[in-house]
C-alpha positions as CSV (number, residue, x, y, z in Angstrom):
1,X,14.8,-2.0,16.7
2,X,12.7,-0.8,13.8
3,X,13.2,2.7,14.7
4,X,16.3,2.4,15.0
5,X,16.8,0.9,11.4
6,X,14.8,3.5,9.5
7,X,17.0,6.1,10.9
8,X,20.0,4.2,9.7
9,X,18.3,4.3,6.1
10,X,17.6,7.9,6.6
11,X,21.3,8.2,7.0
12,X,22.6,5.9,4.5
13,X,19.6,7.1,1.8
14,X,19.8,10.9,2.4
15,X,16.2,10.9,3.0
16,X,13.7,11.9,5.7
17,X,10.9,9.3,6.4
18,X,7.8,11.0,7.2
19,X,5.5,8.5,8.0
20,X,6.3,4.5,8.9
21,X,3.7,1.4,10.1
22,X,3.3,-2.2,10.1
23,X,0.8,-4.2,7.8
24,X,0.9,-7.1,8.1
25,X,-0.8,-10.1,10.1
26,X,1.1,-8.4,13.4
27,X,-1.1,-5.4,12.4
28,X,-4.0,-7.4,12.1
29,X,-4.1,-10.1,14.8
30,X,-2.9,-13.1,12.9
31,X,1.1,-12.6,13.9
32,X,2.6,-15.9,15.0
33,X,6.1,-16.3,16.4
34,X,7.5,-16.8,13.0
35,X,6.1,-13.6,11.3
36,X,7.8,-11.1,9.7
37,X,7.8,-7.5,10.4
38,X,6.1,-6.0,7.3
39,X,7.2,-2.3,7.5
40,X,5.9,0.4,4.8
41,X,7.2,3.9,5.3
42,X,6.8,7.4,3.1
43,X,9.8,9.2,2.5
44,X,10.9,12.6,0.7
45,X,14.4,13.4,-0.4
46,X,17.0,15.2,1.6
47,X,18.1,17.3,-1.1
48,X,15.2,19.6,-3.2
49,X,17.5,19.2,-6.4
50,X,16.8,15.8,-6.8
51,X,13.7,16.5,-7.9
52,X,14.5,18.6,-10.5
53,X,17.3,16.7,-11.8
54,X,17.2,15.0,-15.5
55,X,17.7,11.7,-13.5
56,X,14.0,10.8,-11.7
57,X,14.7,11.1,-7.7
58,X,14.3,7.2,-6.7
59,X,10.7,6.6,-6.1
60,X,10.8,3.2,-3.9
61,X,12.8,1.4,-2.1
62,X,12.6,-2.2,-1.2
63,X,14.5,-4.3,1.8
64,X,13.7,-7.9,2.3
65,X,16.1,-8.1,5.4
66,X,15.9,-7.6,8.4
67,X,12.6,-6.5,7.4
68,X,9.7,-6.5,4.6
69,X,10.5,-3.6,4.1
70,X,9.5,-1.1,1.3
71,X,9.0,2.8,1.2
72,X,7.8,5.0,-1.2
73,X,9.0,8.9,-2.2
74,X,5.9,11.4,-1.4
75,X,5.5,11.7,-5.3
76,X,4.7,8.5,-5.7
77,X,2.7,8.1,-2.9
78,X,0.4,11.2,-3.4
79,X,0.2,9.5,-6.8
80,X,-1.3,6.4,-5.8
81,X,-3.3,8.7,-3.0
82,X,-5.2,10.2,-5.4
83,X,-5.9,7.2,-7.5
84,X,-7.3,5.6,-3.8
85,X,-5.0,2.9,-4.0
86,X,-5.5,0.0,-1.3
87,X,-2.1,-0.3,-0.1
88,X,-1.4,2.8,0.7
89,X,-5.2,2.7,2.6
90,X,-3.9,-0.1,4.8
91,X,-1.1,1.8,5.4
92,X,-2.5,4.8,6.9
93,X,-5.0,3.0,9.3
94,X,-2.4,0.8,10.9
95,X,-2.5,0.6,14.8
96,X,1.0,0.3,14.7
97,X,3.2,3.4,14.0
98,X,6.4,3.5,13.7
99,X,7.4,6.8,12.8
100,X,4.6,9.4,12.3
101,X,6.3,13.0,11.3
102,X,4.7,15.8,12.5
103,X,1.4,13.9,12.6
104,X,1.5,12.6,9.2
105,X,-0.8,10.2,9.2
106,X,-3.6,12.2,10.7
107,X,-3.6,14.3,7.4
108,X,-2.9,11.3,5.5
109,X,-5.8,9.5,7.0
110,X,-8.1,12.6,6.2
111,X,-7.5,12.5,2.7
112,X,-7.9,8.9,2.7
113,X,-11.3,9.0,4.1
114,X,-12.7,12.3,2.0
115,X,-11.3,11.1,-1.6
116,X,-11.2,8.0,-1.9
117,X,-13.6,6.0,-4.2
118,X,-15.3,3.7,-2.9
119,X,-16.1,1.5,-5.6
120,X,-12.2,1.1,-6.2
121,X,-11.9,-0.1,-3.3
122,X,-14.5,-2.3,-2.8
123,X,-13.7,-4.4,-6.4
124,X,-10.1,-4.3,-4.9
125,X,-11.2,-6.9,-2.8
126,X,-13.8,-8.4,-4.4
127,X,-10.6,-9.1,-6.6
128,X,-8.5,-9.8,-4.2
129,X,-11.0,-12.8,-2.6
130,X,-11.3,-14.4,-6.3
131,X,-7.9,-14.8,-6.6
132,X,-7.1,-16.3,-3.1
133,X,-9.9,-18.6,-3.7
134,X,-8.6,-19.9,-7.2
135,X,-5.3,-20.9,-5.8
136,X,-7.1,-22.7,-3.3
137,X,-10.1,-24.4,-4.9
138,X,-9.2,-28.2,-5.5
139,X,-5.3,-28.3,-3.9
140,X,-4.1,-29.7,-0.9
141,X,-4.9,-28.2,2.3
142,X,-1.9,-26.7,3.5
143,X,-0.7,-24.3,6.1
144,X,0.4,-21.6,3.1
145,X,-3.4,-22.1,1.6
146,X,-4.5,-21.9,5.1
147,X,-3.3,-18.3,5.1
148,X,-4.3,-17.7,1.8
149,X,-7.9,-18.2,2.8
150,X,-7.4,-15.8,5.6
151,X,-7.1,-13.0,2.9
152,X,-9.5,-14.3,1.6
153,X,-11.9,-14.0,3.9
154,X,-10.6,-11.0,5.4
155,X,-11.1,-9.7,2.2
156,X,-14.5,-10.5,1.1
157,X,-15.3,-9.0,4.7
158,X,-13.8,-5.7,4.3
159,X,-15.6,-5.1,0.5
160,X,-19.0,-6.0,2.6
161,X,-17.7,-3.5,5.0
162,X,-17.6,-1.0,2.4
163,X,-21.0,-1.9,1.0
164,X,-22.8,-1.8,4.6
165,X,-20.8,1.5,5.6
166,X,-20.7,3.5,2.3
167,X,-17.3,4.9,3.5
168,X,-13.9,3.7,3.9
169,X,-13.9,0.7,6.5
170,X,-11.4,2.3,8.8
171,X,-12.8,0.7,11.8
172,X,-13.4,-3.3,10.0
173,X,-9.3,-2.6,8.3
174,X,-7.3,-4.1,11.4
175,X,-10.2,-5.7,13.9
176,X,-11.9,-8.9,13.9
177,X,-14.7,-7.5,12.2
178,X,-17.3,-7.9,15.2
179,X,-17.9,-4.5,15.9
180,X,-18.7,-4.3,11.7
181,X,-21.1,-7.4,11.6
182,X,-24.1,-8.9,13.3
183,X,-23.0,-11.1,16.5
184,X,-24.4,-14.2,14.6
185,X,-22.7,-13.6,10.9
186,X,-21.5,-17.2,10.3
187,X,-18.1,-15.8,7.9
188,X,-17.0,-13.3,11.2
189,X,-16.9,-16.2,13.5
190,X,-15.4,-18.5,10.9
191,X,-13.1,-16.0,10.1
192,X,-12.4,-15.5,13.8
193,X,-12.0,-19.4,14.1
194,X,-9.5,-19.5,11.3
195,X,-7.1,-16.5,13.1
196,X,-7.1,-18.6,16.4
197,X,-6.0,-21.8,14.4
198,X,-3.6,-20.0,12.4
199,X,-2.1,-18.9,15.9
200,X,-2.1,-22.5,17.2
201,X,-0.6,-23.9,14.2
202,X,-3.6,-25.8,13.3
203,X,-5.7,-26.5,10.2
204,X,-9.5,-26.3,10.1
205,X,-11.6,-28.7,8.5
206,X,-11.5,-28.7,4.7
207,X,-15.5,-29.0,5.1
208,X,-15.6,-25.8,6.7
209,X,-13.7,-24.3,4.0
210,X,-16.0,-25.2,1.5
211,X,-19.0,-24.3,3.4
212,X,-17.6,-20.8,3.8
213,X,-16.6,-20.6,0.3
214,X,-20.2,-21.6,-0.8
215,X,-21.7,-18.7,1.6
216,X,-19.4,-16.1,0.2
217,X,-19.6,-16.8,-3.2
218,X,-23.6,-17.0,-2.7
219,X,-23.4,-13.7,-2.1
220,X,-21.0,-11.7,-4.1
221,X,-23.3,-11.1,-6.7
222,X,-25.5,-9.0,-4.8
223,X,-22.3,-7.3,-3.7
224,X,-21.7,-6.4,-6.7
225,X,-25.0,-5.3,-7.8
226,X,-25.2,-2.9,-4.5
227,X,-21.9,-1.6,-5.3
228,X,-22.4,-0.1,-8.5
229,X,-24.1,3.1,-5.8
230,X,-20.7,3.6,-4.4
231,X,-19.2,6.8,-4.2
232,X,-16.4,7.3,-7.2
233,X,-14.3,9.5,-5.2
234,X,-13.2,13.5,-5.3
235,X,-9.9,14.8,-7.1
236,X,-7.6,16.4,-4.4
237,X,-4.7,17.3,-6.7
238,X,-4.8,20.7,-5.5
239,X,-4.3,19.9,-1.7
240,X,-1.7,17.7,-2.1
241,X,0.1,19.5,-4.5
242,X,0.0,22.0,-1.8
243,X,0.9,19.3,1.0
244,X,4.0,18.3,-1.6
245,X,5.2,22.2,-1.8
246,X,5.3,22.1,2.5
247,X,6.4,19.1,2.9
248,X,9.6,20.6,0.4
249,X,9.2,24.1,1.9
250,X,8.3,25.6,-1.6
């Protein structure tokens, strides 16, 4: 069905989709029967002009039915690929492709891994933890905030993932982090508890919450202390102008 509706946009767009995958909690484990489909795809332009046009070739494009959907033009990708951003990270190292363009994401996934920095990354989630925590400290226990403490604990996972690793955590992105962590790390198997109940429909105990949040919060400052010896990345604007100029037969 998927495939079949990216070709449609192709169609309807004028565009050819190079690269399409799933990132959300179907990518991740944490899919229930009542999750969306949360497509990202990379796209260029059919015709060469409109990037040389006075008018700036449209450089997203966002669909919230039938999917989550949102793509973005190879200029603005490459972009945001050389300024390592997350997104596209998570986008790359998804198990689930659904269109992949003369291997597409194997080069994608190279450049990923050789220039991105690390320390980007890493306060990405840091970030990303804080904030998920502050709309959950003190509020109701919900189903929604349930969720929300997923990401964060995903989250604070993945930037010690990066700390432990010193590379980008391809193999901790879409796992249950046990082949990243000591069999007995507590916030693993409570994060591992949390995906099984968010697949029941249940809630955990508020108590547990807070114990976790206490055991993570404990230790982000040495996180952050060990993070300041992170790589800060390599320029590739060379190579991907060069990718850009194939990909537009230049």
């Amino acid at each position: 069905m998927i495939k079949s509706w990216l070709k449609e946009m192709e169609a309807e767009y004028r565009i050819e989709i190079l690269f399409a995958s799933e990132t959300g909690s179907r990518a991740w484990g944490g899919a229930t029967v009542h999750s969306d489909y949360d497509v990202r795809f990379i796209y260029k332009h059919h015709d060469v002009r409109s990037y040389l046009s006075l008018r700036k070739a449209q450089e997203t494009m966002d669909f919230p039915a039938p999917y989550d959907a949102q793509g973005w033009d190879i200029y603005k990708a490459f972009h945001l690929l050389q300024k390592s951003n997350p997104g596209l990270c998570e986008w790359a190292f998804s198990p689930i492709l659904y269109h992949d363009c003369q291997n597409f994401s194997s080069k994608l996934r190279r450049f990923v891994t050789e220039s991105y920095s690390l320390i980007s990354l890493f306060h990405h989630y840091i970030h990303l933890m804080d904030r998920n925590l502050k709309d959950i400290r003190g509020k109701a226990f919900t189903e929604k905030r349930q969720k929300q403490f997923i990401q964060a604990v995903r989250a604070f996972l993945l930037a010690k993932a990066i700390i432990l690793e010193q590379k980008v955590p391809v193999m901790a992105l879409y796992s249950s982090f046990s082949s990243s962590f000591p069999k007995d790390c507590t916030i693993v198997s409570f994060y591992q508890q949390l995906m099984e109940a968010k697949q029941s429909g249940e809630l955990v105990s508020y108590a547990d919450i807070e114990d976790a949040i206490f055991m993570m919060e404990q230790e982000r400052p040495l996180l952050l202390e060990l993070s300041y010896g992170l790589s800060k990345g390599k320029s590739i604007e060379n190579e991907l102008n060069q990718w850009i100029w194939e990909l537009l037969h230049l």
